[in-house]
C-alpha positions as CSV (number, residue, x, y, z in Angstrom):
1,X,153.7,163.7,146.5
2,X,151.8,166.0,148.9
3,X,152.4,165.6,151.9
4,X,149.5,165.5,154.4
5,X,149.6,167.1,158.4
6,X,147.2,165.1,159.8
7,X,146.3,167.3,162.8
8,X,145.0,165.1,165.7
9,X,144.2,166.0,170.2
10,X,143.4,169.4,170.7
11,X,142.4,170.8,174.3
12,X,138.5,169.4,173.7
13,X,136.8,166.9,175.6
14,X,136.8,164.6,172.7
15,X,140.9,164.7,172.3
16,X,141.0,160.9,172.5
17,X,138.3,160.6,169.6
18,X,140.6,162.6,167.6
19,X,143.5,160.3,168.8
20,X,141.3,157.4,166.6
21,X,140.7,159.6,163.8
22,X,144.1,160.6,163.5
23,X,145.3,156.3,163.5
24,X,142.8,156.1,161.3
25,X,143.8,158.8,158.7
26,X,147.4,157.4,159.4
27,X,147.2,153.7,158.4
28,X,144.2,154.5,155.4
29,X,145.9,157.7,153.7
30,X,147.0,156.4,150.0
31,X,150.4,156.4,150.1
32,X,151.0,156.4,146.6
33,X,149.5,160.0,146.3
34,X,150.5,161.3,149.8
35,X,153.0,161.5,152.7
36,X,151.0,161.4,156.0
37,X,152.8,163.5,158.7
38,X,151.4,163.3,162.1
39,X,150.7,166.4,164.1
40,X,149.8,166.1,167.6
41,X,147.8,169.1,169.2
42,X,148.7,168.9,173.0
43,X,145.8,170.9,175.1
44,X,147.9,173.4,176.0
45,X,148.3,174.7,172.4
46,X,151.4,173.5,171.1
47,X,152.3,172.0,167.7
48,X,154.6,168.5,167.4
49,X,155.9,166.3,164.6
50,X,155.0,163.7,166.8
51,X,157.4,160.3,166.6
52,X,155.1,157.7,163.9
53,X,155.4,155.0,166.5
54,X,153.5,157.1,169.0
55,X,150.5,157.6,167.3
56,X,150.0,153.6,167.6
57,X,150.0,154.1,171.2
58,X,146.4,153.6,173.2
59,X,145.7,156.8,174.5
60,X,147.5,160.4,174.3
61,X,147.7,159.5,178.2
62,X,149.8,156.3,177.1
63,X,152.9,159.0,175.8
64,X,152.0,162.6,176.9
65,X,152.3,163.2,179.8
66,X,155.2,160.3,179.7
67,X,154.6,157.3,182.0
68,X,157.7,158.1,184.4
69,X,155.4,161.5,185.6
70,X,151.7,159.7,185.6
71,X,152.6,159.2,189.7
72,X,149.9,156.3,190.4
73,X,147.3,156.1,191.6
74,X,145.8,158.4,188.8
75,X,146.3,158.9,185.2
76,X,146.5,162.4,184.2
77,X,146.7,164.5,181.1
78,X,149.2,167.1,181.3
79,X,146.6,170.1,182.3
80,X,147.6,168.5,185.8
81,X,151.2,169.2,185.5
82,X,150.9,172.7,186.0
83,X,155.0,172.9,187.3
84,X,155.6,170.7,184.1
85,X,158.3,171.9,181.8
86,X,155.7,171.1,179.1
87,X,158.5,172.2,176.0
88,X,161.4,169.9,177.6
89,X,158.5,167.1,178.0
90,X,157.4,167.6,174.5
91,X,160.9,167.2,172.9
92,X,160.6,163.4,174.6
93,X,157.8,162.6,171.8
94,X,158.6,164.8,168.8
95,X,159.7,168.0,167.7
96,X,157.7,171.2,168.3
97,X,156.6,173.7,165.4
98,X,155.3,177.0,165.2
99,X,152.4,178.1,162.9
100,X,154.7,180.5,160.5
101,X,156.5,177.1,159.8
102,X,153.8,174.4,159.2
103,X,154.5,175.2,155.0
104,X,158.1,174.0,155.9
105,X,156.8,170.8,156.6
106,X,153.4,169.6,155.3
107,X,151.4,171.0,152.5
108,X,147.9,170.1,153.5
109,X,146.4,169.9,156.9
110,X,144.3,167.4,157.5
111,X,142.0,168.2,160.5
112,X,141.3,165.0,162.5
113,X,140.1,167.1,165.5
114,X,136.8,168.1,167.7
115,X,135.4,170.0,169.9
116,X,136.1,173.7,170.8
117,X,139.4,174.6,169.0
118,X,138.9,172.7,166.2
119,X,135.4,172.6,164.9
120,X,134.4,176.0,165.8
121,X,136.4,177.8,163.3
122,X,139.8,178.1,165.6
123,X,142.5,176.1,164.1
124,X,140.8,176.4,160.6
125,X,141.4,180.6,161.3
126,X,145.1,180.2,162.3
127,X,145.2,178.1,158.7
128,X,143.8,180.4,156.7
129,X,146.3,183.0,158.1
130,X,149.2,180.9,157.4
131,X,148.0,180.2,153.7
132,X,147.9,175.9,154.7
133,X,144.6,174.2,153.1
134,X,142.8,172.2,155.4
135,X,140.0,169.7,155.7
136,X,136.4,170.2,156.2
137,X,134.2,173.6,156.1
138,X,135.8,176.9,156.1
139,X,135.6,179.0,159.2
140,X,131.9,179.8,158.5
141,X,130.7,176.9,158.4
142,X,132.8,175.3,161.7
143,X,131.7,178.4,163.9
144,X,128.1,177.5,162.5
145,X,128.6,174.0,163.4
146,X,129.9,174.4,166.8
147,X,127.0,176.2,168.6
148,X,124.3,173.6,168.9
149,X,121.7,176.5,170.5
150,X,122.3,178.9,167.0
151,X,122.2,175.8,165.0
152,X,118.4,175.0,166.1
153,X,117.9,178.4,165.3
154,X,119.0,178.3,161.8
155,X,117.6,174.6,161.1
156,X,114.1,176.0,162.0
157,X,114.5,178.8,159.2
158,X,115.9,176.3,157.1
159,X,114.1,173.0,156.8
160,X,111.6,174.1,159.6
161,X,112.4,172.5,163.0
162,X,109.2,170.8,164.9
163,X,110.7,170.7,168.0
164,X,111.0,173.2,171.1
165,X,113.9,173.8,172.3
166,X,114.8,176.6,175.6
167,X,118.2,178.0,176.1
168,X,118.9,177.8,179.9
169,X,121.3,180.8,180.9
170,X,123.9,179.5,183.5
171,X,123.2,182.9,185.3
172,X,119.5,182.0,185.7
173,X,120.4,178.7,187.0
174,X,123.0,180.4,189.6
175,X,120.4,183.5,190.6
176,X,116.9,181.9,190.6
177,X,115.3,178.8,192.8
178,X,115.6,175.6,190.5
179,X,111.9,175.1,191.2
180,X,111.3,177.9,189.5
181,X,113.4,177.0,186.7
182,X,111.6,173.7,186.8
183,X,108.5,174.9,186.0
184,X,109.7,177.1,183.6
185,X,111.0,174.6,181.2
186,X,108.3,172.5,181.9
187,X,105.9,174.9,180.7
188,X,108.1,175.9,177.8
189,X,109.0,172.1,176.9
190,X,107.3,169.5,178.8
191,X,108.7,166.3,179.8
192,X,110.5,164.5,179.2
193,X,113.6,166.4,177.3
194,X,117.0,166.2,176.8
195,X,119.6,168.5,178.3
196,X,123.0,169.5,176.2
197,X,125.9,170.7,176.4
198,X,125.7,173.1,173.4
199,X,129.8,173.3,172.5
200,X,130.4,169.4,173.0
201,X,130.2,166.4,171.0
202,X,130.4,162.5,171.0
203,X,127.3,162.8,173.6
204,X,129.8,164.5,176.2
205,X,127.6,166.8,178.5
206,X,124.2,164.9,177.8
207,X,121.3,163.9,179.8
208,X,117.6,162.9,180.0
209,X,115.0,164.1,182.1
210,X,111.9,161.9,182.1
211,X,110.3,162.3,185.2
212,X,108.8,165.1,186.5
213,X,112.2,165.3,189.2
214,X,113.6,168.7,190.6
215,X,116.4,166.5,191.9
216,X,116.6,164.6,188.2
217,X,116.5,167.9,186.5
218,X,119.0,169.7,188.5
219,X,121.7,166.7,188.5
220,X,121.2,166.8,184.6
221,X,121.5,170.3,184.4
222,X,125.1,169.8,187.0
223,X,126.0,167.3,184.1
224,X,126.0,169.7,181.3
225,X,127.6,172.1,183.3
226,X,130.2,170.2,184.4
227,X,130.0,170.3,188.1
228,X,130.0,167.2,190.0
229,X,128.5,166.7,193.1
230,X,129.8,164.4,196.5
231,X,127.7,164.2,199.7
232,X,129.3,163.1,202.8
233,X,127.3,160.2,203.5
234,X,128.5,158.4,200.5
235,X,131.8,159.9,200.6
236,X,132.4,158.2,204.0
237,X,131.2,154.6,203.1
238,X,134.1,154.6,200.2
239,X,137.5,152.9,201.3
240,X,140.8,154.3,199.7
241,X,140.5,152.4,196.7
242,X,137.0,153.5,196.1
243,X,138.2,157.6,196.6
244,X,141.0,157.1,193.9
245,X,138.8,155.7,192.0
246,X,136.0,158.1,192.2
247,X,138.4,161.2,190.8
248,X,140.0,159.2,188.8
249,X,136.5,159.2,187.2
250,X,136.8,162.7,187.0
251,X,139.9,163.0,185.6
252,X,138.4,160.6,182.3
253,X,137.2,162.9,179.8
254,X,135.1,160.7,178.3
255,X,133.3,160.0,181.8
256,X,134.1,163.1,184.1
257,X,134.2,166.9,184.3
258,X,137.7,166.9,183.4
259,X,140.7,168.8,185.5
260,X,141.6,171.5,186.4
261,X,138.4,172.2,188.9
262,X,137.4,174.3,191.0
263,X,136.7,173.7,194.8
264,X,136.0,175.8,197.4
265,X,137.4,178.9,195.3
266,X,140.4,177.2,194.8
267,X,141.8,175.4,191.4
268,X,143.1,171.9,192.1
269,X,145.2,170.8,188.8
270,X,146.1,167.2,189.7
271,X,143.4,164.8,191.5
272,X,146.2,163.7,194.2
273,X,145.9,167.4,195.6
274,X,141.9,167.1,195.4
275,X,141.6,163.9,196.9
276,X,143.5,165.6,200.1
277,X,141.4,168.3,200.0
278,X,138.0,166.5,200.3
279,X,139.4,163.8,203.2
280,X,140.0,166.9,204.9
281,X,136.9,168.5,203.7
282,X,134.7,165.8,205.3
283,X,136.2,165.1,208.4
284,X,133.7,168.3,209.8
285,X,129.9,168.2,209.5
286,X,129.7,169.2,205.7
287,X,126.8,167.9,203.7
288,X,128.1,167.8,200.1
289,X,130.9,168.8,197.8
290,X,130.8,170.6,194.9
291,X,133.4,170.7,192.1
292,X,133.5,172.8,189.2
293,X,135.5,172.0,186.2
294,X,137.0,175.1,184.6
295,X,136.2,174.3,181.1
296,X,132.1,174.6,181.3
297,X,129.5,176.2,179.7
298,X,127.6,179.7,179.9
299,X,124.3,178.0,178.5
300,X,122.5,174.7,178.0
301,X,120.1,173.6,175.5
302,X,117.2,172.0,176.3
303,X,115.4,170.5,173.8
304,X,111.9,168.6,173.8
305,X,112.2,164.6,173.4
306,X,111.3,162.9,170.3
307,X,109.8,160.3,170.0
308,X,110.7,158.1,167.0
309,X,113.9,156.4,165.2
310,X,117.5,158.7,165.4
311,X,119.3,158.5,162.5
312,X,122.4,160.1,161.2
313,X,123.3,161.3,157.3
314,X,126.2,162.3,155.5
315,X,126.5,165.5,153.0
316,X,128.7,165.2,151.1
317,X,129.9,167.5,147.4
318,X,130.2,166.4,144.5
319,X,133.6,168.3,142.3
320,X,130.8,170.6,141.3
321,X,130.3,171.8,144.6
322,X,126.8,170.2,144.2
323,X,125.5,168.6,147.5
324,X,124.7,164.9,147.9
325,X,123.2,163.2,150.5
326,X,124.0,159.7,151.8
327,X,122.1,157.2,152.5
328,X,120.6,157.7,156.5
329,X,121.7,155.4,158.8
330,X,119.7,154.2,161.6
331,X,121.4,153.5,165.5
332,X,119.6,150.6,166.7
333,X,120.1,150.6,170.3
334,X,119.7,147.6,172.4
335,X,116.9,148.2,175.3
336,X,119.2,147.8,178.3
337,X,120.7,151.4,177.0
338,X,119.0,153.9,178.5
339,X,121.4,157.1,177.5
340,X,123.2,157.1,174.2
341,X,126.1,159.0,176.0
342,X,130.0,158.7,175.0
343,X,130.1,155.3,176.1
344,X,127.1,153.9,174.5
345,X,128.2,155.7,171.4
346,X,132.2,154.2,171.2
347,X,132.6,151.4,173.3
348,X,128.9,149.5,173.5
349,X,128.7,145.9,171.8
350,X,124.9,147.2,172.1
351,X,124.6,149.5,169.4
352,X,124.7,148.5,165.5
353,X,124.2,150.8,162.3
354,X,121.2,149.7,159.9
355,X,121.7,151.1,156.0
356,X,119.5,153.1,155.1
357,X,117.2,152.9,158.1
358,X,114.1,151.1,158.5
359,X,111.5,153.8,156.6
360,X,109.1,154.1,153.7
361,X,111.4,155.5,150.6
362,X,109.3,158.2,150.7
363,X,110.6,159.2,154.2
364,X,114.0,158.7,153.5
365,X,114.2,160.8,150.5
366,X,112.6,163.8,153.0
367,X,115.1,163.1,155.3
368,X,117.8,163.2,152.2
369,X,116.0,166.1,150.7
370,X,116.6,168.0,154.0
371,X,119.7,167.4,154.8
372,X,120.7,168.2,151.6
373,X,118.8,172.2,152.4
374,X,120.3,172.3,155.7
375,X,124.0,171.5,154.5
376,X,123.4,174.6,152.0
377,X,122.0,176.8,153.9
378,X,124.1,176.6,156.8
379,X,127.0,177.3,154.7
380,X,128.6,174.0,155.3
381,X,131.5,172.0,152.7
382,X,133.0,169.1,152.1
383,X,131.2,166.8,154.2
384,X,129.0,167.1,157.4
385,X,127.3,164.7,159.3
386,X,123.5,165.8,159.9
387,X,121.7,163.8,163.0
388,X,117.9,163.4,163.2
389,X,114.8,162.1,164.3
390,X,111.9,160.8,161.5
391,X,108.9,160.8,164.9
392,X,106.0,158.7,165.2
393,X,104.2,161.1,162.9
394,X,106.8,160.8,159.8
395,X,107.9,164.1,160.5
396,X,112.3,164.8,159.9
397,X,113.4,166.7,163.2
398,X,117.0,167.9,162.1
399,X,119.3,168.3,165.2
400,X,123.5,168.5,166.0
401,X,125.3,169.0,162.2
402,X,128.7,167.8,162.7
403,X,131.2,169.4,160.9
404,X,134.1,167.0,161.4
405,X,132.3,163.5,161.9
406,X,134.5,161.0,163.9
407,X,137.1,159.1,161.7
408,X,137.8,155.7,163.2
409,X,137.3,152.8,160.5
410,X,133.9,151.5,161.7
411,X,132.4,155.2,162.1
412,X,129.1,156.3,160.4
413,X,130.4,158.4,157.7
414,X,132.8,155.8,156.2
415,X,130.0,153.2,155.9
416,X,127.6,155.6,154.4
417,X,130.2,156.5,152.0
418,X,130.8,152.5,151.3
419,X,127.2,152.5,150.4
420,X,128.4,154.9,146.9
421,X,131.4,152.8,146.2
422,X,134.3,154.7,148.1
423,X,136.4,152.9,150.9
424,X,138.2,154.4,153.9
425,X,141.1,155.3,151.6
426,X,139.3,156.5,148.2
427,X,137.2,158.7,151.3
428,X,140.0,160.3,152.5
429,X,140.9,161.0,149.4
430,X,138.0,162.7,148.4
431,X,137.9,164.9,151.8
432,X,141.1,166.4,151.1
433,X,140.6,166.8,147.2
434,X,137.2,168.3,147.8
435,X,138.7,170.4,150.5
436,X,141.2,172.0,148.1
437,X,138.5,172.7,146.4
438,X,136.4,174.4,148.7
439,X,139.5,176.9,149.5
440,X,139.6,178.3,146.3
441,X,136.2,179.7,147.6
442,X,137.7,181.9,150.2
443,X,139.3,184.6,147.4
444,X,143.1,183.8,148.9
445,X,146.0,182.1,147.6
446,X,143.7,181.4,144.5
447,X,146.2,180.6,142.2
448,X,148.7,178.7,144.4
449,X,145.6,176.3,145.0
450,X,144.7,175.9,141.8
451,X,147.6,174.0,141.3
452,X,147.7,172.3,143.9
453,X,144.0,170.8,143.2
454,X,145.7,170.0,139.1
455,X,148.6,168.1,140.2
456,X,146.6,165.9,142.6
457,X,144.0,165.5,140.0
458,X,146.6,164.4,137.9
459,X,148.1,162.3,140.5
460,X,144.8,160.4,141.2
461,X,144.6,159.9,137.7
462,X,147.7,158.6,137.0
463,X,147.5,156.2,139.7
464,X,144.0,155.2,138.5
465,X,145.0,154.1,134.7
466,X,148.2,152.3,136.5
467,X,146.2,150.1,138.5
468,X,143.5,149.6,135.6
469,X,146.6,148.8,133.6
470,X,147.6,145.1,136.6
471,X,146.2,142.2,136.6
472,X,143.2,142.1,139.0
473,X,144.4,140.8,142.6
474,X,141.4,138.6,144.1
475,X,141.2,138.3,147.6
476,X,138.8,135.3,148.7
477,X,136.6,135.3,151.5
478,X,135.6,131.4,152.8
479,X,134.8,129.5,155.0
480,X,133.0,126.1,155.7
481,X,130.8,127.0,158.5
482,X,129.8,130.4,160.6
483,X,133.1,131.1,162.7
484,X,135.5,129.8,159.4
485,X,133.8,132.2,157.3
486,X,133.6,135.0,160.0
487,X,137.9,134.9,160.8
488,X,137.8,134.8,156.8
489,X,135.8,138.1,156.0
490,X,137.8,139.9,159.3
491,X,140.9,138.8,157.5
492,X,140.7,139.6,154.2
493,X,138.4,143.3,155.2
494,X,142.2,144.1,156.7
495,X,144.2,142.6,154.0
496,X,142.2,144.7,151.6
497,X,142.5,148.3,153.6
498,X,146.2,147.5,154.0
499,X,146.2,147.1,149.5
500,X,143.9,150.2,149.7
501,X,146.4,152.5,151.5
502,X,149.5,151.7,149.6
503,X,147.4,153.1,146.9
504,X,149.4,151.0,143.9
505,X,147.2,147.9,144.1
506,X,144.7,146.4,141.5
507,X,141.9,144.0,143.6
508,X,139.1,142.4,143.8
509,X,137.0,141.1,146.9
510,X,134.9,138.3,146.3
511,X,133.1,135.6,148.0
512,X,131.6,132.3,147.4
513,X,128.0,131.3,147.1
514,X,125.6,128.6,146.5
515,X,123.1,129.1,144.0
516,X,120.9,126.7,142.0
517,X,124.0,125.9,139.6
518,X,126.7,125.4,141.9
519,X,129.0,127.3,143.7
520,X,129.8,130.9,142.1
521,X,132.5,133.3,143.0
522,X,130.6,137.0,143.7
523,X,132.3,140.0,143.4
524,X,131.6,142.0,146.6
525,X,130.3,145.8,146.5
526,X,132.4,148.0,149.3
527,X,129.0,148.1,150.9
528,X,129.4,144.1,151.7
529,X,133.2,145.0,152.7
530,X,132.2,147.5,155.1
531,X,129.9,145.6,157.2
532,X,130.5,144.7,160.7
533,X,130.3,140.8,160.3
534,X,130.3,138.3,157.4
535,X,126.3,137.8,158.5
536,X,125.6,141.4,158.4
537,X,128.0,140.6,154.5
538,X,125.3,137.9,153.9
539,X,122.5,139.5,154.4
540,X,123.0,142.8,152.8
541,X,124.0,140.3,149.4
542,X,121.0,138.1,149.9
543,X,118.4,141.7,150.2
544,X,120.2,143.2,147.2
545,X,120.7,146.9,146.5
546,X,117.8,149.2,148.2
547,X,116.2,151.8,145.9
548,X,117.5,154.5,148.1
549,X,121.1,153.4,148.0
550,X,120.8,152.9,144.4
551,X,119.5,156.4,143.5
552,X,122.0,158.2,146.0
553,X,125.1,155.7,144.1
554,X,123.5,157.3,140.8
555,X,123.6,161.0,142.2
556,X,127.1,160.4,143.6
557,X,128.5,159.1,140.4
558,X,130.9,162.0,139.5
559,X,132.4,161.7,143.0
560,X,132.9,157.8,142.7
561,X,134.2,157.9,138.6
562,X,136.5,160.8,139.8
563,X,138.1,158.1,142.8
564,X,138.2,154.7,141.5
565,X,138.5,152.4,138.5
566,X,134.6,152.1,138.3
């Protein structure tokens, strides 16, 4: 059985993203053909065989730092412990490893990480070095996928890029009048645009400009930056509560600039020591407050808005190496969202994901067909998610690959890859058999992977003809009115990913339905499975299978044969 380090935090923004990808890889890794052993990747670099139970918890911030050292009123990660014995505190949730070791314990590494250090060729580097496979792109392809500025670049050469885009220069912004700047990316861009963060993801270090505002572009351009601004006139209406509260904002990564910062040339690591700073800072005169984090950027995109319908789309191989591309998938917003930012994005009950997205075929086969060119020409593997705009025009504006899409249960890439027949568990399985793969392109440890990649081939096929070989299992969604029928289908989707992930199971989803005849028990695609609600189920059974989905399920066939008993 091989057993699988499933790498999840890292120092980036987007730690606790990782924290759900790393659950999720957790509870949906087939355990008949792997040993999942989690790895947590504190920021300040070290390695742990983190306890199971701990990976369960809510947050990183729920175990690490440990509660007896988050002093309230704030809750800190541990980059605010700078006096912190971070090895002895360590050795409270798991056991620390060094690199030159990780072959001692885990024979795979599965990278459930983001951000800087993770998707920009870093930990996939120090892999390489130590001769461990790993998930995703090589380190070509993650330093490719990292740098949203070069990527616009290379998309434009690729698959042509109707857009225009301008690479603010934080020296520029620090040396010149931002009315001058103003103009400048006016003239270059127009309004309205958006403003990035070009190293971030999750829609950390994003903002809109769509009014012609110095004081709207310069807060958006603070944003991407990372430097957050407090004038004395508000400062002094907030009670105590309200201060705490205000950096304790900060301190959220999801939310704030993140700590350590910077203020008045000196680094403040824990918000307790800042919030002393700035009661003392306004009791003189002083207009504003300005507080830097020091993780920020030396450069922000700006890039001209589009007008149209966003969509996102998986790439995925087939064992050939051949690229396939999923079906797109449209974000339908709800009006009331003005920024799709981090919060919008993962915890919104006003967002939902339409498959494929509402376009003529014709248009989403463009989309497809470039997706498809970008993935290959930008030296990407495995999988990558590829965002987008199709405008008001019908034209595809490619934007922000993603080399390692976000893994929670409900995320895009694990309903696109429903739509060709795979669930959470048969995906992950493909990601790290693919993976394999793709390292025997590096010229390194060839032979050593080669058999690797035959015995889990033969592992996945051996657990294949035993399940073909059970009596099928069928698991029964009803219901005699809306709400019955919606606890049913929430039921039985768990029930079924728990059979999934013990990987020895032979089953059957089905559902009942009235037709002309009767009653009739319908056996449900994935697709209906991995829908949000038993309406969405409903619906997607009642519209059938859309020409789109059905020609990428026929393109994708040697990856779905290879995984399951169809």
């Amino acid at each position: 059985m091989m057993r699988i380090g499933i790498f999840f935090g890292g120092p980036a923004r987007e730690r606790e993203i990782s924290f759900l990808g790393g659950k999720t890889a957790m509870a949906h890794l087939n355990k008949a053909l792997f040993q999942p052993i989690p790895v947590f990747v504190d920021s300040l670099g070290h390695f742990i065989l983190i306890k199971e139970e701990l990976i369960f918890e809510e947050s990183i911030r729920s175990f690490y730092p440990p509660k007896r050292l988050q002093t309230a009123p704030f809750n800190v990660y541990i980059e605010s412990l700078p006096d912190a014995d971070a090895a002895a505190l360590l050795k409270e949730v798991g056991t620390i490893i060094q690199p030159a070791d990780f072959a001692k314990h885990f024979d795979f590494a599965f990278i459930a990480m983001h951000g800087p250090g993770a998707e920009d060729g870093s930990i996939q580097g120090l892999l390489e070095w130590y001769n461990i496979p790993y998930s995703g792109p090589s380190v070509l392809g993650s330093a490719i996928g990292i740098d949203k500025a070069k990527q616009n670049e290379w998309l434009k050469k690729s698959v042509g890029l109707e857009k225009k885009f301008f690479v603010l220069q934080r020296d520029d912004y620090n040396k010149y009048g931002r009315e001058t700047l103003f103009e400048q990316v006016k003239k270059e861009i127009g309004i309205p645009f958006v403003a990035k963060a070009p190293h971030q993801g999750s829609s950390i270090g994003l903002a809109f400009v769509k009014e012609d505002s110095l004081e709207v572009f310069d807060k958006a351009i603070k944003k991407c930056l990372f430097i957050e601004e407090i004038y004395r006139e508000e400062w002094i209406t907030l009670d105590d509560e309200a201060q705490v509260a205000l950096l304790q904002k900060m301190v959220n990564l999801d939310e704030g600039i993140g700590f350590p910062v910077v203020f008045q040339k000196q680094v403040y690591h824990h918000p307790a020591n800042l919030l002393e700073a700035l009661r003392e800072y306004f009791t003189h005169t002083v207009t504003k407050a300005s507080i830097q984090s020091i993780h920020s950027e030396d450069a922000i995109l700006l890039e001209s808005f589009v007008n149209g319908n966003e969509f996102s789309c998986g790439v995925i191989q087939t064992p050939a190496g051949q690229a396939v591309a999923l079906p797109p998938t449209e974000i339908v917003i709800d009006e009331s969202v003005e920024v799709f930012d981090f919060n919008a994005k993962y915890k919104s009950k006003l967002t939902r994901k339409r498959i494929p997205m509402h376009a003529s075929l014709a248009h989403l086969q463009v989309i497809q067909a470039q997706v498809k060119q970008a993935f290959e020409d930008l030296g990407f593997g495995v999988c990558t998610r590829i965002d987008g705009f199709l405008d008001t025009n019908g034209i595809v504006v490619l934007h922000d690959p993603n080399t390692i899409p976000g893994m929670s249960p409900s995320s895009l890439i694990f309903k696109q890859m429903a739509e060709i027949g795979l669930n959470v568990t048969d995906s992950l399985t493909y990601f790290i058999r693919q993976s394999i793969r793709e390292r025997l392109r590096t010229g390194k440890n060839y032979f050593v992977l080669c058999q690797q990649l035959k015995g889990l081939d033969e592992a996945i096929a051996t657990s294949l003809q035993a399940k073909a070989a059970q009596v099928v299992q069928a698991l029964e969604i009803t219901g005699a009115d809306d709400e019955a029928l919606e606890t049913s289908f929430q039921a039985i989707k768990v029930q079924a990913a728990e059979l999934a992930a013990r990987g020895t199971e032979n089953f059957r989803v089905c559902t009942t339905l009235e037709i002309e005849e009767g009653e009739t028990l319908l056996p449900l695609h994935v697709a209906h499975l991995s829908k949000d609600t038993a309406k969405e189920m409903l619906e997607a059974i009642k519209t059938g299978v859309h020409p789109l989905i059905a020609h990428t399920r026929e393109a994708a066939i040697d990856i779905t044969k290879f995984y399951t008993n169809v």
